[in-house]
C-alpha positions in Angstrom: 45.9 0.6 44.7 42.7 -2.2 44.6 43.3 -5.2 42.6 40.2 -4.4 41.2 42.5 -1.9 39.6 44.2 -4.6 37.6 42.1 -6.8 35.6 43.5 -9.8 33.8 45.8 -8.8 30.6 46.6 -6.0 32.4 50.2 -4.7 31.5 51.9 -3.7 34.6 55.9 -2.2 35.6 57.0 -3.8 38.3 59.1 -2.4 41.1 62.0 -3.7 39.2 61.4 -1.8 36.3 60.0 -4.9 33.9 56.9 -5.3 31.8 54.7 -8.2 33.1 51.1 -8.7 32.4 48.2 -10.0 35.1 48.1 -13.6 34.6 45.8 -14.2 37.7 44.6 -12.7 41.2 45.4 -14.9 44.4 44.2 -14.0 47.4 45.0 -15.3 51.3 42.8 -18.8 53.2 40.5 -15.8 55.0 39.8 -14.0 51.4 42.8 -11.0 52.6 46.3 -10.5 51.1 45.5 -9.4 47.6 47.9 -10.7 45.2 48.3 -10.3 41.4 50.3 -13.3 39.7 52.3 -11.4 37.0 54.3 -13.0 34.0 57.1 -11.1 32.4 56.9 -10.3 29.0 60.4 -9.2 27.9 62.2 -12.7 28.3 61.9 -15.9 26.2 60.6 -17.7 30.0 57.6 -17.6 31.4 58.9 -16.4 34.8 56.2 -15.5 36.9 56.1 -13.5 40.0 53.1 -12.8 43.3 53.2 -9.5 43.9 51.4 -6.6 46.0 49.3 -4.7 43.8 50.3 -1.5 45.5 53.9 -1.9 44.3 51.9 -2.2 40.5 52.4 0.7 38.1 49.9 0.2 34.5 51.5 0.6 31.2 50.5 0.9 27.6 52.4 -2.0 26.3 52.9 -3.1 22.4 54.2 -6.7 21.7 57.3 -4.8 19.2 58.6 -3.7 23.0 59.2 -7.3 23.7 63.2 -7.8 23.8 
Protein backbone atom coordinates (compact mmCIF):
# COMPACT_ATOMS: atom_id res chain seq x y z
CA UNK A 1 0.00 0.00 0.00
CA UNK A 2 1.00 3.94 -1.08
CA UNK A 3 0.52 6.52 1.60
CA UNK A 4 -1.16 8.22 -0.92
CA UNK A 5 -3.68 5.52 0.06
CA UNK A 6 -4.16 7.16 3.46
CA UNK A 7 -5.11 10.70 3.55
CA UNK A 8 -5.33 12.60 6.69
CA UNK A 9 -8.60 11.58 8.93
CA UNK A 10 -8.15 8.42 7.65
CA UNK A 11 -9.30 5.65 10.12
CA UNK A 12 -6.93 2.88 10.08
CA UNK A 13 -6.48 -0.89 12.15
CA UNK A 14 -3.33 -1.27 13.09
CA UNK A 15 -1.35 -4.48 13.27
CA UNK A 16 -2.41 -4.66 16.77
CA UNK A 17 -5.85 -4.74 16.18
CA UNK A 18 -6.68 -0.82 17.37
CA UNK A 19 -8.50 1.96 15.72
CA UNK A 20 -6.21 5.01 15.10
CA UNK A 21 -6.79 7.73 12.63
CA UNK A 22 -3.85 9.47 10.20
CA UNK A 23 -2.75 12.43 12.11
CA UNK A 24 0.21 13.19 9.73
CA UNK A 25 2.67 11.70 6.92
CA UNK A 26 6.46 11.69 7.83
CA UNK A 27 8.77 10.81 5.54
CA UNK A 28 12.90 10.01 5.68
CA UNK A 29 15.97 13.20 5.21
CA UNK A 30 16.17 11.80 1.26
CA UNK A 31 12.12 12.06 0.78
CA UNK A 32 12.09 7.72 1.33
CA UNK A 33 10.69 5.78 4.27
CA UNK A 34 6.95 6.54 4.10
CA UNK A 35 5.49 6.89 7.34
CA UNK A 36 1.92 7.64 8.65
CA UNK A 37 1.82 9.18 12.28
CA UNK A 38 -1.36 7.51 13.69
CA UNK A 39 -3.26 8.48 16.94
CA UNK A 40 -5.43 5.94 18.74
CA UNK A 41 -8.88 6.59 19.15
CA UNK A 42 -10.16 4.05 21.72
CA UNK A 43 -8.19 5.41 24.84
CA UNK A 44 -8.69 8.66 26.88
CA UNK A 45 -4.52 9.46 25.69
CA UNK A 46 -3.51 10.72 22.81
CA UNK A 47 -0.84 7.93 22.24
CA UNK A 48 0.52 8.26 18.95
CA UNK A 49 2.41 5.81 16.92
CA UNK A 50 4.90 5.94 13.23
CA UNK A 51 4.04 3.27 11.40
CA UNK A 52 4.53 1.59 7.84
CA UNK A 53 1.62 2.13 5.74
CA UNK A 54 1.82 -1.37 4.44
CA UNK A 55 1.06 -2.80 7.87
CA UNK A 56 -2.26 -0.20 7.56
CA UNK A 57 -5.70 -1.77 7.15
CA UNK A 58 -8.83 1.23 6.40
CA UNK A 59 -11.88 1.04 8.46
CA UNK A 60 -15.32 2.69 8.54
CA UNK A 61 -15.13 4.06 11.98
CA UNK A 62 -18.11 5.86 14.04
CA UNK A 63 -17.05 7.98 17.22
CA UNK A 64 -20.04 5.55 19.48
CA UNK A 65 -17.08 2.77 18.79
CA UNK A 66 -14.86 4.72 20.93
CA UNK A 67 -14.34 2.66 24.37
Amino acid sequence: MDIKEFPLGTYVMTPLGRPAQVVKHIFGKRGDLPRCLVRYVDCERQTELRIVPTLLTKIEFDDRQKK
